[in-house]
C-alpha positions in Angstrom: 38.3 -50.5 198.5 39.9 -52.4 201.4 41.7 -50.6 204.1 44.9 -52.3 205.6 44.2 -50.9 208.9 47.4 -52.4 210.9 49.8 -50.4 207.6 47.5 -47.5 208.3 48.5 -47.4 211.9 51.7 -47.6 211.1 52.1 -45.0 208.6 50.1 -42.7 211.6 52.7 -43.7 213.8 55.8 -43.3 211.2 54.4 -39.9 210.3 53.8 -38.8 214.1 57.6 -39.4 214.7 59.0 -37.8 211.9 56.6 -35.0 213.4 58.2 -35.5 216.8 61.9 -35.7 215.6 61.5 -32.4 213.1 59.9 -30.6 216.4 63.2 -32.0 218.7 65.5 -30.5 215.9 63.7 -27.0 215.9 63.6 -26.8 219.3 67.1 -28.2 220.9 69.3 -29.0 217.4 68.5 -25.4 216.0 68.9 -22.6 218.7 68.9 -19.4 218.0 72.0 -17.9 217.7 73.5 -15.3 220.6 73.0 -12.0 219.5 76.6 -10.2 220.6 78.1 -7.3 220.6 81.6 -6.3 220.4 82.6 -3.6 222.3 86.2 -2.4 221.6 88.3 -3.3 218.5 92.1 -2.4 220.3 92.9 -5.1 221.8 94.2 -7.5 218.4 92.3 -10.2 220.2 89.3 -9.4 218.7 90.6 -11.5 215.8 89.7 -14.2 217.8 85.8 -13.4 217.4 85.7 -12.3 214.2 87.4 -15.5 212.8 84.7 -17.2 214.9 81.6 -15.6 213.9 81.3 -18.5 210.9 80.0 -20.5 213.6 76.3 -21.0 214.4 76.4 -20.0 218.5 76.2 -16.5 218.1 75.8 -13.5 215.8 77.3 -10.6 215.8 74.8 -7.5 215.8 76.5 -4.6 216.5 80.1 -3.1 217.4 80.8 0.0 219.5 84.2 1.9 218.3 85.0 5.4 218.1 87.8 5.4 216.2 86.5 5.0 212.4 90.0 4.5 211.0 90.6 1.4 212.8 86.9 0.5 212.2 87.7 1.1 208.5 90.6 -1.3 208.8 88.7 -4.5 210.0 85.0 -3.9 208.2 88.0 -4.3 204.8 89.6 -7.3 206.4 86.0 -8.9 207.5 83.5 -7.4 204.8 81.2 -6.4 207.2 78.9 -3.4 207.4 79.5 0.1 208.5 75.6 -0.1 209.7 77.0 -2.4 212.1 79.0 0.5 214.2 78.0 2.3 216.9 79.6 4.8 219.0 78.5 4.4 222.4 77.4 1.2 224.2 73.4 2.8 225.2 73.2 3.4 221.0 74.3 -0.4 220.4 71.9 -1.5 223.3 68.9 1.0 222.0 69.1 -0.6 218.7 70.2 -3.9 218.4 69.5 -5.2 222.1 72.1 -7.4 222.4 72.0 -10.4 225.0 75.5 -10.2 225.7 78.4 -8.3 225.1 82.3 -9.1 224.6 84.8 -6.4 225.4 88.2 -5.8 223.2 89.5 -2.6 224.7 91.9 -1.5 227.3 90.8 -2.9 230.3 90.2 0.0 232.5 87.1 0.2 230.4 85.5 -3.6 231.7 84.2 -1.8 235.0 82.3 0.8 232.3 81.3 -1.8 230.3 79.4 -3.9 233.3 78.0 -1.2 234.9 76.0 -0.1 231.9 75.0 -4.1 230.7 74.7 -5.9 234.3 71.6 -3.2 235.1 69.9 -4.4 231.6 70.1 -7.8 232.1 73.1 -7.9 229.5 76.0 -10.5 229.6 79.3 -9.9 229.3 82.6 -11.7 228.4 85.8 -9.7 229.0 89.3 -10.6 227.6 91.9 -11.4 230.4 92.5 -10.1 232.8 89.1 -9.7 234.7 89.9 -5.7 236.0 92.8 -3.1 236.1 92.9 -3.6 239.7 91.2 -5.6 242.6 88.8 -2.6 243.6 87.1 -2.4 239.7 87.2 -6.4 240.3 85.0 -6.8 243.5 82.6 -3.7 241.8 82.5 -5.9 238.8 81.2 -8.8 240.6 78.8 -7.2 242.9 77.1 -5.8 240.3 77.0 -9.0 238.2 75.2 -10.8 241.4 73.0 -7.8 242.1 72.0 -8.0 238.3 72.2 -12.5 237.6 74.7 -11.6 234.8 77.1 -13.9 233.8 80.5 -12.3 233.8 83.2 -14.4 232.1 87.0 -14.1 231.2 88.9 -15.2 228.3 92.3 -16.1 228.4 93.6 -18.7 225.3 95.0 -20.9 227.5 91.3 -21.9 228.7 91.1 -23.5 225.5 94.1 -25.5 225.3 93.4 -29.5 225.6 96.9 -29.8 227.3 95.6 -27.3 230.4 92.2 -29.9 230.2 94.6 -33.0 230.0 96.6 -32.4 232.6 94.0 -31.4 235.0 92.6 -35.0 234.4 95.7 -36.3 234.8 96.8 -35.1 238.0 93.4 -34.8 239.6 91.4 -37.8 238.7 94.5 -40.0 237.4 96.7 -39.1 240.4 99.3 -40.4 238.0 102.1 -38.3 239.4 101.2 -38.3 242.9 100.0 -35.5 245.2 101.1 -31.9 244.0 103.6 -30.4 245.6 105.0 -27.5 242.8 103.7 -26.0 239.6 105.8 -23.8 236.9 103.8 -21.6 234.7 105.5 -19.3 232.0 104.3 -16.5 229.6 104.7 -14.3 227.5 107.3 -13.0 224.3 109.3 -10.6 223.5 107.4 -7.5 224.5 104.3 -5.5 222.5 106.6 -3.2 220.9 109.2 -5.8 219.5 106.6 -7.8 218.4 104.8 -5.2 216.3 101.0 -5.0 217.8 99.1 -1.8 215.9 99.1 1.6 218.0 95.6 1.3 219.2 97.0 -1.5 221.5 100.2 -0.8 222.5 99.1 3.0 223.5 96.9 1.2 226.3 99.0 -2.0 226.5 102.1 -0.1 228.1 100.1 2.5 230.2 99.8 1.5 233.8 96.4 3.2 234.5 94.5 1.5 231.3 96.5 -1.8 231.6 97.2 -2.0 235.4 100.9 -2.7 235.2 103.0 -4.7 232.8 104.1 -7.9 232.5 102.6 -8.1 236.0 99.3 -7.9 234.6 99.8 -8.8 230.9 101.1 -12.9 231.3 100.8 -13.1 235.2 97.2 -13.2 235.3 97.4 -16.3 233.0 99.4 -18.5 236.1 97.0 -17.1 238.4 93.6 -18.3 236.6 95.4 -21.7 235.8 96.6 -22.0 239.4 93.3 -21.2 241.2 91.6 -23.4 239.0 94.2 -26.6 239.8 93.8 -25.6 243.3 89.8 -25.3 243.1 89.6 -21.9 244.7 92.0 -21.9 247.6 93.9 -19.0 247.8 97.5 -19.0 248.4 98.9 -18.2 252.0 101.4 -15.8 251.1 102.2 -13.8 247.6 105.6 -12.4 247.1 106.9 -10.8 243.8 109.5 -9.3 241.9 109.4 -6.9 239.0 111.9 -5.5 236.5 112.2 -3.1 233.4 114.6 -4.6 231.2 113.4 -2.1 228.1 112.7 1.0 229.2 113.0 2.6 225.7 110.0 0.1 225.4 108.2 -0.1 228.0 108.9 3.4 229.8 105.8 3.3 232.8 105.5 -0.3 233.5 107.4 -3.6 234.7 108.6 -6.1 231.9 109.5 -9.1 233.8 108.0 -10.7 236.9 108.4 -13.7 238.9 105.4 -14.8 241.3 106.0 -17.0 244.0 102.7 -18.5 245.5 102.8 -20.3 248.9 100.1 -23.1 249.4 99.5 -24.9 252.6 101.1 -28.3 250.9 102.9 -26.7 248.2 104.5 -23.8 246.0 103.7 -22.0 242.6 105.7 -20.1 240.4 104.6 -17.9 237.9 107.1 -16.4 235.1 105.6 -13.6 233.1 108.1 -12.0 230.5 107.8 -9.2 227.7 111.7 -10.4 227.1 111.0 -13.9 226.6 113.2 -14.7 222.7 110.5 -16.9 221.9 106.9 -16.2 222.6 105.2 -19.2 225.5 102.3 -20.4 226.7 103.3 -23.6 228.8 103.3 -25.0 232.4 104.9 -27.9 234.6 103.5 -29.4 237.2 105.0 -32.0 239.5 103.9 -34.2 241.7 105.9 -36.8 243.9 106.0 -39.5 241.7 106.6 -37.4 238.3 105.7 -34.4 236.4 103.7 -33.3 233.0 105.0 -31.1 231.2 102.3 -28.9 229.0 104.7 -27.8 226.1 101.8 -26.1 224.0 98.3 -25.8 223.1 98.7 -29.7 221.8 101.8 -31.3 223.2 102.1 -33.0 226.7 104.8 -35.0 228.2 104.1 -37.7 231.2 107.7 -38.6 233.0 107.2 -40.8 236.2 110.4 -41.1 238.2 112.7 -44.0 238.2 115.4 -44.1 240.7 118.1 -41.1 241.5 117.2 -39.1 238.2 115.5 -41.2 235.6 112.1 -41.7 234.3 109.7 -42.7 231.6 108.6 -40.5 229.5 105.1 -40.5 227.3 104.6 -37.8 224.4 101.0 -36.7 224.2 99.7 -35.2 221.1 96.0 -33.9 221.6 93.0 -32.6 219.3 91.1 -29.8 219.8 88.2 -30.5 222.3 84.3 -30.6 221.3 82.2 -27.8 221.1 81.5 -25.8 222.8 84.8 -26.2 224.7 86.9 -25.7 221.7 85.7 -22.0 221.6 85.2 -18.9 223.9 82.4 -17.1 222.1 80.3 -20.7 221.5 80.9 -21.5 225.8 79.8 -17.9 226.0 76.2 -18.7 224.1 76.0 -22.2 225.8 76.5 -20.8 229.2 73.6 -18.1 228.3 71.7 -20.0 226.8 71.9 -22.6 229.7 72.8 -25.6 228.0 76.0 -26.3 230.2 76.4 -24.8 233.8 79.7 -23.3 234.4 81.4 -24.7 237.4 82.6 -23.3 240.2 86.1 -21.6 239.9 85.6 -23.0 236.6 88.6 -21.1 234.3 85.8 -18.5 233.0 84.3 -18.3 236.0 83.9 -15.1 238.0 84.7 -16.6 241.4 88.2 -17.3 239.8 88.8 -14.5 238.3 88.1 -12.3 241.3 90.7 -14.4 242.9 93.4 -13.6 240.2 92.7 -10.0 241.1 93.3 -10.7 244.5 96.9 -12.6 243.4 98.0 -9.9 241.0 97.1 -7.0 243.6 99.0 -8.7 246.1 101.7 -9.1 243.6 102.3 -5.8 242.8 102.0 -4.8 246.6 104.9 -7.5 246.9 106.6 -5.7 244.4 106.3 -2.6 245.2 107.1 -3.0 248.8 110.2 -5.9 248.8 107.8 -8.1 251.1 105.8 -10.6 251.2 101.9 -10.5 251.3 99.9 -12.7 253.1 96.6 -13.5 251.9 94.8 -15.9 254.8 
């Protein structure tokens, strides 16, 4: 029998990159998933995670929750196991040894939740804001450095391709000119009018487990969008008003507030409102040669001026970005996992977010006080 050594080779060589490619697939295409745990279930944003957890980044492997009626309520909703509840956070930990952690309570309860994961190595992803208040913030973030944790914050906005769009647009497009004043708005009609479940609106509305109000609630969402635009420089001055337009409501805490941050070349304003008639989520931002106008989570609108008061206008309708940037818990595994490197000031960042704390205490200083607070 006669060997065709050159199609022997070649089969070798065929066989060997198969090999290669199945090997490149375990190792990079295939990760592991994040083992998480939740640690919380009152805050309704949970939601978010649970109608995530199809995806491949991550696996949920435990959830802390005392209250078993409410635990009840979601293992119906999302078939999972009561074997899966724990609690305590050190039971969770001791049995299912979680690599990171995302918290869904009130947030008094995120300084807690860090000092018992940052000391195991454990990372942790917080829903907005980052603290109750500046002092749990900068305890927060020493202890994250102390222990190389990654300490993220979640706000929806983060994953808008609008927010991403317009950054583009006004910082590597310059296509309305150099910034001189930005508009942000949020919020709806208020917890209670909206109808959120008990188990959030009993912390929601309480200024010790919530930090304020509206303040707190929709300002910090201006903030994190702001320092990020601005890549970390903090405003000169902060000066604020609040309001309770429903105290049957919202008997302990503000309602409305307007934010007004002073830049060195220009001026922010952030409107956050439980009395809002339609819920919002949207920003402006204007430059000297026009202004783009973030309507939604999709919808953006380019008008570049034209004389005394006209323009052009372009309508922007936008997809949802690539993953992992089209979801918080799959950024959260990436991050972890180191696959991408999260910038500085980046919208999850920590460095941010310690700087919203910084704006919102100031804020409610402001507030409380009927001056201004200067910051530099």
């Amino acid at each position: 029998m006669v060997v065709d050594q050159n199609k022997l080779n070649m089969k070798v060589a065929i066989t060997l990159l198969i090999i290669t490619q199945m090997l490149s697939m375990n190792l990079f295409g295939q990760r592991e998933p994040l083992e998480i745990g939740i640690i919380g279930l009152t805050h309704t944003h949970v939601h978010w995670i649970f109608n995530s957890d199809k995806r491949s980044e991550f696996e949920i492997v435990g959830i802390v929750e005392p209250n078993k009626e409410l635990v009840l309520e979601y293992a119906k909703q999302y078939q999972f196991s009561m074997d899966l509840v724990y609690d305590t956070i050190e039971e969770l930990i001791d049995a299912k040894h979680p690599k990171a952690v995302t918290a869904f309570g009130n947030i008094y309860d995120h300084l807690m939740i860090v000092e018992t994961c940052a000391p195991r190595g454990i990372h942790v992803m917080v829903e907005k804001p980052l603290a109750v208040n500046l002092e749990h913030a900068k305890r927060m973030e020493s202890l994250a450095k102390k222990h190389r944790i990654h300490l993220l914050t979640n706000y929806e906005t983060t994953w808008y391709p609008t927010s991403h769009k317009a950054y583009e647009l006004l910082k590597k497009d310059s296509i309305v000119g150099d910034l001189r004043k930005i508009i942000v708005r949020d919020g709806h009609k208020g917890p209670k009018k909206i109808g959120i479940n008990e188990e959030f609106l009993e912390w929601l509305i309480d200024p010790d487990l919530n930090g304020g109000g509206a303040i707190i609630d929709f300002g910090c969402y201006g903030a994190n969008l702001l320092t990020w635009i601005m890549e970390g420089e903090k405003p000169n001055k902060v000066t604020a008003i609040t309001q309770q337009q429903q105290p049957e409501n919202n008997p302990k805490v503000d309602d409305e507030a307007i934010i007004i941050l002073t830049y060195e070349h220009s001026i922010a304003i952030i409107q956050a409102s439980w009395n809002w008639p339609i819920g919002r989520k949207d920003m402006e931002i204007y430059g000297l040669k026009g202004a783009i106008y973030l309507d939604n989570r999709h919808d953006l609108r380019i008008r570049l001026a034209e004389g005394y008061d006209g323009f052009t206008e372009e309508k922007i309708n936008l997809q949802e970005r690539e993953s992992p940037y089209d979801d918080p818990f799959a950024f959260f595994a990436a991050i972890v996992n180191n696959e991408i490197e999260l910038q500085p000031f980046d919208l999850s960042s920590l460095e941010n977010n310690v700087i919203v704390m910084e704006i919102l205490d100031a804020a409610i200083k402001s507030a409380n006080s009927n001056q201004s607070v200067d910051l530099k």
